[in-house]
ROMILUM-554011 format. One record per residue: residue number from 1; x, y, z of N, C-alpha, C, CB in turn. Coordinates in nm, 2 decimals, decimal comma, always signed. Glycine has a CB too. Layout:
<sites>
+------+--------+--------+--------+--------+--------+--------+--------+--------+--------+--------+--------+--------+
! panu !     nX !     nY !     nZ !    caX !    caY !    caZ !     cX !     cY !     cZ !    cbX !    cbY !    cbZ !
+------+--------+--------+--------+--------+--------+--------+--------+--------+--------+--------+--------+--------+
!  NUM !      X !      Y !      Z !      X !      Y !      Z !      X !      Y !      Z !      X !      Y !      Z !
...
+------+--------+--------+--------+--------+--------+--------+--------+--------+--------+--------+--------+--------+
</sites>
This chain:
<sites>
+------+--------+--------+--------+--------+--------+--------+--------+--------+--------+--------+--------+--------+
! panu !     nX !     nY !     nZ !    caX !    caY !    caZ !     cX !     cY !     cZ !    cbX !    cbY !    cbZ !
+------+--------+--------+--------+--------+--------+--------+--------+--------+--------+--------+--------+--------+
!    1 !  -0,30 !  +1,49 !  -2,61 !  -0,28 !  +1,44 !  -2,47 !  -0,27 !  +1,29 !  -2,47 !  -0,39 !  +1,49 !  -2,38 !
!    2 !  -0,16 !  +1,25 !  -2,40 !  -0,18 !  +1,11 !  -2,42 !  -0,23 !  +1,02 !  -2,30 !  -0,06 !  +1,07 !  -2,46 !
!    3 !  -0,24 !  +0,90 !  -2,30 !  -0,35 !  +0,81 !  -2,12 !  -0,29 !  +0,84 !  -2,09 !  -0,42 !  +0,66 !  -2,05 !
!    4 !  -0,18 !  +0,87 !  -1,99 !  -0,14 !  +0,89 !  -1,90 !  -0,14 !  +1,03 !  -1,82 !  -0,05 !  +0,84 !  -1,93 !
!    5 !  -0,12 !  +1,12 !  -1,90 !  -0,17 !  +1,29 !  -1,86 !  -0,29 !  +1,29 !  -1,82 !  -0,18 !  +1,40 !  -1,98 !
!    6 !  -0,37 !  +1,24 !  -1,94 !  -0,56 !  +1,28 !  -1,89 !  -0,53 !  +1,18 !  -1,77 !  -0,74 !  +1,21 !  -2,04 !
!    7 !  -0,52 !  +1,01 !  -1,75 !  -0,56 !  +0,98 !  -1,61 !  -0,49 !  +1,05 !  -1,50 !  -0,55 !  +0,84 !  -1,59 !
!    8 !  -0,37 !  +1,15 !  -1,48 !  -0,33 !  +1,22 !  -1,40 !  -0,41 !  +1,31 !  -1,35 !  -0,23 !  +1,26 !  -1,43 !
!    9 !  -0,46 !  +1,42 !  -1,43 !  -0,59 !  +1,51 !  -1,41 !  -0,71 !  +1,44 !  -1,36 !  -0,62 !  +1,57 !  -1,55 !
!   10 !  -0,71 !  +1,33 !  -1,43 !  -0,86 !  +1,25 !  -1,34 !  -0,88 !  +1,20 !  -1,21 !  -0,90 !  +1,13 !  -1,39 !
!   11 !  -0,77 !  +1,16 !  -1,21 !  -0,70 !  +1,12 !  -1,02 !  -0,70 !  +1,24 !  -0,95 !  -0,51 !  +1,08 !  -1,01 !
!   12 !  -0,62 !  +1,36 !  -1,02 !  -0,62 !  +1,47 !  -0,93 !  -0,77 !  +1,51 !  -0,87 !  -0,56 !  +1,58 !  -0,99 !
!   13 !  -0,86 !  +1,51 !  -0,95 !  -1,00 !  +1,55 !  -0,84 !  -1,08 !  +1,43 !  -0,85 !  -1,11 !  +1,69 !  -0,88 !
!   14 !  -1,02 !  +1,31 !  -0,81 !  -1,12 !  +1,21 !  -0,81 !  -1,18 !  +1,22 !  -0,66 !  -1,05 !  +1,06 !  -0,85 !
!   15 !  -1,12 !  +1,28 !  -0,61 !  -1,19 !  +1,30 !  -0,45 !  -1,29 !  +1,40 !  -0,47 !  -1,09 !  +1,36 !  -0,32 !
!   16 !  -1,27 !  +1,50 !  -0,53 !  -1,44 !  +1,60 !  -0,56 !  -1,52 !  +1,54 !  -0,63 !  -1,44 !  +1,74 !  -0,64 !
!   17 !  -1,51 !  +1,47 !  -0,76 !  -1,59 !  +1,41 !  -0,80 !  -1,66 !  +1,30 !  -0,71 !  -1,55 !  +1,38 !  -0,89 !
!   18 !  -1,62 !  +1,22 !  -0,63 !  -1,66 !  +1,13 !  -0,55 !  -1,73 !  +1,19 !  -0,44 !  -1,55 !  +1,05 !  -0,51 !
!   19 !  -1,70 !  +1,32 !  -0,41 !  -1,81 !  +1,39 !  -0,31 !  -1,92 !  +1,46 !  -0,37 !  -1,75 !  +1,50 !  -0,22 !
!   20 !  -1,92 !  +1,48 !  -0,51 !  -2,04 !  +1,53 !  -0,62 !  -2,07 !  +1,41 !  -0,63 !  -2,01 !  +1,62 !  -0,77 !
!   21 !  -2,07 !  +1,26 !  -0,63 !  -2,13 !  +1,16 !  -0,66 !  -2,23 !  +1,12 !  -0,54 !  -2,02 !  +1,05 !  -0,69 !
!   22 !  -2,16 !  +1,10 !  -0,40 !  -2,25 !  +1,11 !  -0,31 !  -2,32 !  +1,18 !  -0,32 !  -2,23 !  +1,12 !  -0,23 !
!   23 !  -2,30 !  +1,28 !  -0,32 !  -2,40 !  +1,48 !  -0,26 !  -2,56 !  +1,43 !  -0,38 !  -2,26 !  +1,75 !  -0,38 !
!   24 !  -2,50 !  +1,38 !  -0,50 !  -2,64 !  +1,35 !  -0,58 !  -2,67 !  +1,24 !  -0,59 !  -2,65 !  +1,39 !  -0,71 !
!   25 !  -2,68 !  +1,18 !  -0,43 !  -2,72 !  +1,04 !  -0,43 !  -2,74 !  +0,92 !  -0,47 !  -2,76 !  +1,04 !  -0,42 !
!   26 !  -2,61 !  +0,93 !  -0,60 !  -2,63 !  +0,84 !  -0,71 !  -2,60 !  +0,66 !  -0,65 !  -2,50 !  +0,91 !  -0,84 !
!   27 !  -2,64 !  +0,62 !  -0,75 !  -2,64 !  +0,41 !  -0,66 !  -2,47 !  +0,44 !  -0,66 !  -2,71 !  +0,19 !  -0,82 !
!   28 !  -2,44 !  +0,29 !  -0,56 !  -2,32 !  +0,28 !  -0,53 !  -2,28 !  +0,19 !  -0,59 !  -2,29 !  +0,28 !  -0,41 !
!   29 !  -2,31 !  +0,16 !  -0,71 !  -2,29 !  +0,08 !  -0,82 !  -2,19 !  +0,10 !  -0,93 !  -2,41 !  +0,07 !  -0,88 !
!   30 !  -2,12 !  -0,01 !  -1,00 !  -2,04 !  -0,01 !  -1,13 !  -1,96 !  +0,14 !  -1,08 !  -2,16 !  +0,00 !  -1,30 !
!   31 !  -1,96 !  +0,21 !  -1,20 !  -1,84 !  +0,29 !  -1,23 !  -1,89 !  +0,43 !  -1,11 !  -1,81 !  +0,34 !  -1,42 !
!   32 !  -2,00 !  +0,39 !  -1,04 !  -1,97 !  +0,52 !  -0,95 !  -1,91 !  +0,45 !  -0,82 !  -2,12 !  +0,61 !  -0,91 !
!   33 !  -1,98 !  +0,37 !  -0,80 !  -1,85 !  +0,24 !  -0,67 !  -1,72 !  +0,27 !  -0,68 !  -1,84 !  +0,02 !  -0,73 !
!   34 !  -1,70 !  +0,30 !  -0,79 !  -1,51 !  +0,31 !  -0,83 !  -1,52 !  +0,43 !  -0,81 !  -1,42 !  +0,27 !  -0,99 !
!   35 !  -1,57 !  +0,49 !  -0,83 !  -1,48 !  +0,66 !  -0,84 !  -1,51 !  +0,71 !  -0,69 !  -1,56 !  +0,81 !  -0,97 !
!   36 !  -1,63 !  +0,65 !  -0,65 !  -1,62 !  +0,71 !  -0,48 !  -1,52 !  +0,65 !  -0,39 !  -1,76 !  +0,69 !  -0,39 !
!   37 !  -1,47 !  +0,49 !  -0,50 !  -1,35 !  +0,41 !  -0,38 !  -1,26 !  +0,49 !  -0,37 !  -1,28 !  +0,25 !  -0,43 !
!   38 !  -1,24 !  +0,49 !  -0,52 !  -1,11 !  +0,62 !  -0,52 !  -1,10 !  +0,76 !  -0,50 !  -1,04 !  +0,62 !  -0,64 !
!   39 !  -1,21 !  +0,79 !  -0,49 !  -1,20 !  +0,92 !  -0,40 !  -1,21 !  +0,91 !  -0,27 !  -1,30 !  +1,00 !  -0,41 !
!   40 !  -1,27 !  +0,85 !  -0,19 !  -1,23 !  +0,81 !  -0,07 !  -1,06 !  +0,79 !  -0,04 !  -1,32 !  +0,68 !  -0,05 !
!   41 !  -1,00 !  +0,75 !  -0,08 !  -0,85 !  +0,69 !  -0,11 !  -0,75 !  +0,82 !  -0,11 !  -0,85 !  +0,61 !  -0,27 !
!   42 !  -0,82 !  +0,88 !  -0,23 !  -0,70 !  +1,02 !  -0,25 !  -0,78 !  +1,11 !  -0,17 !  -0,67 !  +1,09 !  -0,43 !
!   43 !  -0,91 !  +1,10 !  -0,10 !  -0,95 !  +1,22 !  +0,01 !  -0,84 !  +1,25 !  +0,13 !  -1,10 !  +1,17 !  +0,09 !
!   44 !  -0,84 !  +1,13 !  +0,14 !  -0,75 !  +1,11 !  +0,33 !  -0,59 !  +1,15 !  +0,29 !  -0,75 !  +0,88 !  +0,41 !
!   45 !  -0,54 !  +1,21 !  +0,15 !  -0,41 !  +1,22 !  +0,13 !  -0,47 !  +1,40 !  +0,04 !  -0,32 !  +1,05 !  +0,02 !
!   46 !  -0,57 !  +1,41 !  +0,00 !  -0,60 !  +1,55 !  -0,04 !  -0,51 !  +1,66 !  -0,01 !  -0,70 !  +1,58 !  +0,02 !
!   47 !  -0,53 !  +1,74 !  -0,10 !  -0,48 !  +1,91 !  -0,12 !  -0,63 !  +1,97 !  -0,09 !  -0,40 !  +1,96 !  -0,32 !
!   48 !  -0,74 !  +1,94 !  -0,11 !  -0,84 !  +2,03 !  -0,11 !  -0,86 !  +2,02 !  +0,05 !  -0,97 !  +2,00 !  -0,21 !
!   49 !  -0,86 !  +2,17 !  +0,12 !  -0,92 !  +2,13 !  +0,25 !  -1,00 !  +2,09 !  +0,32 !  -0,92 !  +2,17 !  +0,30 !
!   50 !  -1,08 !  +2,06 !  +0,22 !  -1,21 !  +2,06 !  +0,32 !  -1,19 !  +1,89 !  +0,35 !  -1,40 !  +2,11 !  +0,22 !
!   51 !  -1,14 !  +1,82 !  +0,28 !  -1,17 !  +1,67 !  +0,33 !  -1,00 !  +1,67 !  +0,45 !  -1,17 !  +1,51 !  +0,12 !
!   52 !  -0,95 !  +1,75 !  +0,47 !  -0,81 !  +1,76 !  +0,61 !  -0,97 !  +1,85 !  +0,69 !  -0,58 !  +1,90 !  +0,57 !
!   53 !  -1,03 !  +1,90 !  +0,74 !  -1,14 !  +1,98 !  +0,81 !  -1,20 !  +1,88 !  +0,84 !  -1,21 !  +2,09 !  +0,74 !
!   54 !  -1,30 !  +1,76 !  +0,74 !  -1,41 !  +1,67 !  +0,73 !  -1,33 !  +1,56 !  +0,82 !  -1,46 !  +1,63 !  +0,57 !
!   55 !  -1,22 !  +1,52 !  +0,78 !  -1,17 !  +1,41 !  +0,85 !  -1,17 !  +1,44 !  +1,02 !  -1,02 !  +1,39 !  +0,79 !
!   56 !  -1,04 !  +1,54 !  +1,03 !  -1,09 !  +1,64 !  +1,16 !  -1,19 !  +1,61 !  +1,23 !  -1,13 !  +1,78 !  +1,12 !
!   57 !  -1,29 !  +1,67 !  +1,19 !  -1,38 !  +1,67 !  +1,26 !  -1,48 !  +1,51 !  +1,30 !  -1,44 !  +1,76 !  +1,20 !
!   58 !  -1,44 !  +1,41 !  +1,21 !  -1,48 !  +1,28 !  +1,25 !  -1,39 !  +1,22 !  +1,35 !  -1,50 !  +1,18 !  +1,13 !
!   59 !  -1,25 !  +1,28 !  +1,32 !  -1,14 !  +1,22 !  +1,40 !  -1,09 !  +1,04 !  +1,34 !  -1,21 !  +1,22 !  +1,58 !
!   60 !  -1,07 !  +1,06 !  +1,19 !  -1,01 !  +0,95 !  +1,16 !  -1,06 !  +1,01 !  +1,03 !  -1,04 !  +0,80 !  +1,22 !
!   61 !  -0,94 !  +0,88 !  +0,95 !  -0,98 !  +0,93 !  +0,79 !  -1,09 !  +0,88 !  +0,76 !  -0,88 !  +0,89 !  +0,66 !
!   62 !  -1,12 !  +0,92 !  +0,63 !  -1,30 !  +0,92 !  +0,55 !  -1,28 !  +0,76 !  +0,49 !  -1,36 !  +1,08 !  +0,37 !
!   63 !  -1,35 !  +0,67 !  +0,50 !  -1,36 !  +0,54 !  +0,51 !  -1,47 !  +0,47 !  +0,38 !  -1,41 !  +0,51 !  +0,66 !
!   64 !  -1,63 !  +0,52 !  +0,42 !  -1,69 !  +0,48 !  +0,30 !  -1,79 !  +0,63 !  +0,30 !  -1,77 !  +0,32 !  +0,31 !
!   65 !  -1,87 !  +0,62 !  +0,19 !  -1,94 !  +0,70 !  +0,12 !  -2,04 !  +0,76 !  +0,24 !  -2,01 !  +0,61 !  -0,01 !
!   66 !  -2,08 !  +0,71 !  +0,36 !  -2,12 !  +0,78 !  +0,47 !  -2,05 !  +0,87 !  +0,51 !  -2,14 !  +0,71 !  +0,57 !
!   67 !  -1,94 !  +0,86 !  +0,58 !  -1,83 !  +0,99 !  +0,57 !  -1,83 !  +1,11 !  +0,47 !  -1,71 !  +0,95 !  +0,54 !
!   68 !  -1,89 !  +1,10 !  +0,42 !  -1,87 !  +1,23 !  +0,27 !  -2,02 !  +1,24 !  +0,31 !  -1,82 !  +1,17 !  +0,05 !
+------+--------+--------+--------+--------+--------+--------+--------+--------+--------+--------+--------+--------+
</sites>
């Protein structure tokens, strides 16, 4: 596999991982800061439904790591 495949796959659920990062309350530090930025990011454009439901129901897209 070459970087560019694997980071495609990593992008694609960087929004679940970024809601498994919150859910285990991890600091909002270094490399977890980034992956919840960017899950936040690709949440509000998601295939998984639950973050089109989550948004919904706040009534605007998911913003920071409180939202999740």
């Amino acid at each position: 596999m070459n970087h560019e495949h694997v980071e495609k796959i990593l992008m694609k659920y960087v929004d679940i991982v970024s809601l498994g990062t919150v859910a285990d309350c991890m600091p909002m530090i270094d490399e977890n800061r980034t992956i919840v930025r960017r899950g936040l990011l690709q949440a509000n454009a998601s295939f998984h439904p639950f973050f089109h439901i989550f948004s919904g129901v706040l009534n605007r897209p998911l913003v920071t790591e409180d939202d999740i």
